[in-house]
C-alpha positions in Angstrom: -15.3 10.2 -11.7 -12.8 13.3 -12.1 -9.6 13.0 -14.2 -7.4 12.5 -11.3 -9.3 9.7 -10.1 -9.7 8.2 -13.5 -5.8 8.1 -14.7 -5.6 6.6 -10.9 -7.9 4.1 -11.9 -7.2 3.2 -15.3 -3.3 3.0 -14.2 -4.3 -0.1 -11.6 -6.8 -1.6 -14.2 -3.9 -2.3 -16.8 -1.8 -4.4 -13.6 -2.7 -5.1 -10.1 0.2 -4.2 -7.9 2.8 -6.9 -8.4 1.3 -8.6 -10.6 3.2 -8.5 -13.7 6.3 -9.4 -11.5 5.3 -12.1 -9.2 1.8 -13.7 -10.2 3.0 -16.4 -13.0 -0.8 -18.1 -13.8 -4.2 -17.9 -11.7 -3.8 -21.3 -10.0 -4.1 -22.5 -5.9 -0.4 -22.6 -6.4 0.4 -19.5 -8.1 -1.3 -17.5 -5.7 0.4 -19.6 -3.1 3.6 -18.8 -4.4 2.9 -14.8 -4.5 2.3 -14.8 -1.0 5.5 -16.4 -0.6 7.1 -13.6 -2.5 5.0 -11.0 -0.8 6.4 -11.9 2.8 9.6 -12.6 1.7 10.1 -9.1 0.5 8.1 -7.6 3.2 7.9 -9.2 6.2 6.9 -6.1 8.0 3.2 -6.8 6.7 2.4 -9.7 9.4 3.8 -8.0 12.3 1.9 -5.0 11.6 -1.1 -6.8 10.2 -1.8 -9.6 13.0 -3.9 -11.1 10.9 -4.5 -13.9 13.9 -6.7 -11.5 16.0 -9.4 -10.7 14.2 -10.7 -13.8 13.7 -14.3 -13.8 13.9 -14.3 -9.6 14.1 -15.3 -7.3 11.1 -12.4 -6.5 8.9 -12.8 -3.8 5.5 -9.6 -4.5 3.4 -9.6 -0.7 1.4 -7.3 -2.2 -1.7 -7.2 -5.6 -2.2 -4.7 -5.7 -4.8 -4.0 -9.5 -6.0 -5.5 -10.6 -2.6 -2.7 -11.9 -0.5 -3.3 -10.4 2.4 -6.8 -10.6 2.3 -6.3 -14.5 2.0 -4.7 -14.0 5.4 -7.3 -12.4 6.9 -9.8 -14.8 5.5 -7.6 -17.7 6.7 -7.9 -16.3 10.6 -11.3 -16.1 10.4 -12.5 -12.5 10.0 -16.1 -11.6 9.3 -14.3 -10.2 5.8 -15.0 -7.3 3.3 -13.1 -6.1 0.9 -13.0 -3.0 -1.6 -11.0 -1.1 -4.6 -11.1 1.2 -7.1 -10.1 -1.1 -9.7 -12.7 -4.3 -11.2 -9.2 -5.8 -12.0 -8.5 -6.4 -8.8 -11.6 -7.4 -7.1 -11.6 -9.9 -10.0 -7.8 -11.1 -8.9 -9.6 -11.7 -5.3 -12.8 -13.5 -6.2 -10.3 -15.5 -8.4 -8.1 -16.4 -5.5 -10.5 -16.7 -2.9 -12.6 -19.2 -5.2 -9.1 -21.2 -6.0 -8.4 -21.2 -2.2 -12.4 -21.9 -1.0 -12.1 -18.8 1.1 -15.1 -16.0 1.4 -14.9 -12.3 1.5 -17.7 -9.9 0.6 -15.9 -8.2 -2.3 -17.1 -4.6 -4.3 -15.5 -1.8 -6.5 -16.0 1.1 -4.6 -14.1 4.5 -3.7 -11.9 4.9 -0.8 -13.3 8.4 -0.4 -16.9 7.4 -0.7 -16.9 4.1 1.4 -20.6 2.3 1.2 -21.0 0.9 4.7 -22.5 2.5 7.7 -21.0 4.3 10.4 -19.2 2.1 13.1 -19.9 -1.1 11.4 -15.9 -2.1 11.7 -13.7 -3.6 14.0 -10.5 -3.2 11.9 -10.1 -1.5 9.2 -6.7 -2.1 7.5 -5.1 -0.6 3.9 -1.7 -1.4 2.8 0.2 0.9 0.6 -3.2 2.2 -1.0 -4.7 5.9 0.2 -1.5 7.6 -1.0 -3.3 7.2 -4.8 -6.4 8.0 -4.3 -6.7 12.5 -5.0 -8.2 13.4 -1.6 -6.2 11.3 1.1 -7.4 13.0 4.1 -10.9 12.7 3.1 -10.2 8.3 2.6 -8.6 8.9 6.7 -11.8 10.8 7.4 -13.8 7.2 5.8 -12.0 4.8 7.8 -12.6 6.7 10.7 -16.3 6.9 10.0 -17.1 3.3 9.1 -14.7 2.0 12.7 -16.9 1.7 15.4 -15.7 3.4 18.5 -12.3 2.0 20.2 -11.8 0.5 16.2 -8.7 0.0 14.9 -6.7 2.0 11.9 -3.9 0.0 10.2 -2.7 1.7 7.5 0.6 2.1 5.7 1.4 5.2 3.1 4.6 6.4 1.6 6.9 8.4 3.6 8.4 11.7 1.9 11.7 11.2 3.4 12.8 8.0 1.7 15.8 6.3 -0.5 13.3 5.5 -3.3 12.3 9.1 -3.4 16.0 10.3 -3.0 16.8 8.1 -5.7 13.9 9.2 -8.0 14.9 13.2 -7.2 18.4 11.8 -8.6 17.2 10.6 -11.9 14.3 13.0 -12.9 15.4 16.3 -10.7 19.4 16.1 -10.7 20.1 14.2 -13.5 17.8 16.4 -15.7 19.4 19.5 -14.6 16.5 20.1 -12.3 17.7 20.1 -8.8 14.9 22.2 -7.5 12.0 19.8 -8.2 10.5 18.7 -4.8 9.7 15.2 -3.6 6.3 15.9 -4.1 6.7 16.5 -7.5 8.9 13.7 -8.0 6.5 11.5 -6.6 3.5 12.4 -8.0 4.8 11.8 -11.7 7.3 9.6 -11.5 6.7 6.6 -8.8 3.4 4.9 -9.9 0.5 6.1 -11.1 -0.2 9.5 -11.9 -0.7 11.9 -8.2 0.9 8.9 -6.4 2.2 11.1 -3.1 4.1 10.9 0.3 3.5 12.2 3.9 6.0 13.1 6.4 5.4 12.2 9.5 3.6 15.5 10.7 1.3 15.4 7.8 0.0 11.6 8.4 -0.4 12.7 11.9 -2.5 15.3 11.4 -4.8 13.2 9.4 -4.9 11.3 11.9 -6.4 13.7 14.3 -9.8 12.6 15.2 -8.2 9.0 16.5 -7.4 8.5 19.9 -4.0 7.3 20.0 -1.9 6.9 16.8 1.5 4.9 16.5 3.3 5.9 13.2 6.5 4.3 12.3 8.8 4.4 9.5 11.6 1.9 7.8 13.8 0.7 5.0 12.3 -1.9 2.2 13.5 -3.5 -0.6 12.8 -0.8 -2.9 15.0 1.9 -0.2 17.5 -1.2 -0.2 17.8 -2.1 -3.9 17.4 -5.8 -3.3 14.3 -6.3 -5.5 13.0 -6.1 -8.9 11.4 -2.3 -9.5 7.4 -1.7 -10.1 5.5 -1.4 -13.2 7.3 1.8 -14.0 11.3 1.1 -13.8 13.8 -0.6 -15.3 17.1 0.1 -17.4 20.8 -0.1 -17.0 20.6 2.8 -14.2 18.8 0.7 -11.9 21.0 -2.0 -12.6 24.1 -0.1 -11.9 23.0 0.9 -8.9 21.9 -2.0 -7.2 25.7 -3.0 -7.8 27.3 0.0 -5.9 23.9 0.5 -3.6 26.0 1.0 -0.2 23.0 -1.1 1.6 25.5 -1.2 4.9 26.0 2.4 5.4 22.3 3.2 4.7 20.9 0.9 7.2 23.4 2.4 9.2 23.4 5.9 9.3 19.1 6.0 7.5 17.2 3.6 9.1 14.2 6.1 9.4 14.6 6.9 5.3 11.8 4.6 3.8 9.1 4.5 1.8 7.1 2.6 4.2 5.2 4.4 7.0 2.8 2.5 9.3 0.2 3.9 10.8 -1.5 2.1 14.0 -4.3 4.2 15.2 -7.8 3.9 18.1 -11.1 5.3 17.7 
């Protein structure tokens, strides 16, 4: 595994997404209660998601995390695999799925080198994941492989044009006297883990390019909106100060394209 791929890796080990934050024990009930959370702050996942039509279809998960909305997939009745980089998180899967007496067929495995055969999937779906891994396009060129033909993509990476990176720019560009640091810089040392990057919307569509048809839309989330505690990485009285004058009104106003989020719906 290269170094880019190994700080990646060994970032996730330490804590699952989320998981400091909103997973209090390894009970039914406290992974009950994080998918509470999980939806509460981001709705947008079970509209996009739909986890009710693919039950009995083949569904690859690229990213489990702490397993939530795997569960939900496993809950509607998908034939159900699941992979990430990290044994951390496969293990916070297993762990829920034996809690909940659900089934998935679960492995540590690299988005860019996926271990399944061409066309075997009806969906495959990845939440907030393939912006980590080093080689992005090559992980879109791996979903498209393993989908069989008229497949479906769902996908969401981070958009380059957001609030959360605007407000990172602020703190480690601006506020260091170092106004000419670029987004990408910004995000790839100072969001999650190490290389962590964003896509505008040309650039996710021309990963995209092999797929038929590709439906890519962008929005506000808590992070954009200040109305949420801050990942692994942030915290301090700026933060705090700023959710306080955070003009949440004129920003869903005037930049309701400006967020992190960006979903990407695409056809084989």
């Amino acid at each position: 595994m290269d170094s880019d791929k190994q700080a990646v890796k060994d970032f996730w080990e330490d804590a699952s997404c989320g998981e400091r934050l909103y997973l209090q024990g390894r009970d039914a009930t406290a992974f009950q209660r994080h998918s509470q959370i999980r939806y509460q702050l981001e709705p947008e996942i079970l509209a996009f998601a739909e986890f009710h039509r693919w039950k009995g279809r083949r569904v690859l998960e690229i990213g489990v995390g702490l397993g939530s909305d795997h569960q939900k997939f496993a809950e509607a009745g998908a034939d159900l695999y699941g992979v990430d980089l990290t044994e951390r998180a496969v293990d916070n899967t297993k762990n829920r799925f034996q809690c909940l007496g659900l089934t998935s067929i679960l492995q540590s495995c690299d988005a860019e080198k996926l271990p399944f055969s061409d066309g075997f999937f009806d969906l495959v779906y990845s939440w907030g994941v393939l912006h980590v891994t080093p080689n992005t396009p090559k992980a879109f060129d791996e979903v498209y492989r393993v989908l069989k033909p008229g497949g479906t993509a769902k996908i969401m990476i981070y958009h380059t044009y957001s609030m959360v990176g605007y407000m990172l720019w602020l703190r480690y560009g601006l506020l260091r006297l170092r106004p000419l640091t670029s987004l990408a810089t910004i995000y790839h040392h100072y969001l999650e883990s190490l290389g962590t990057k964003a896509y505008t919307v040309e650039q996710a569509r021309a990963m995209c390019h092999r797929f038929k048809q590709v439906t890519i839309d962008t929005f506000l989330t808590h992070g954009d909106l200040l109305t949420s505690a801050a990942g692994q990485r942030h915290e301090g009285w700026m933060l705090q100060l700023a959710r306080r004058i955070w003009p949440r009104a004129l920003i869903r106003r005037w930049f309701p394209k400006h967020g992190l989020f960006m979903t990407i719906e695409a056809t084989k």
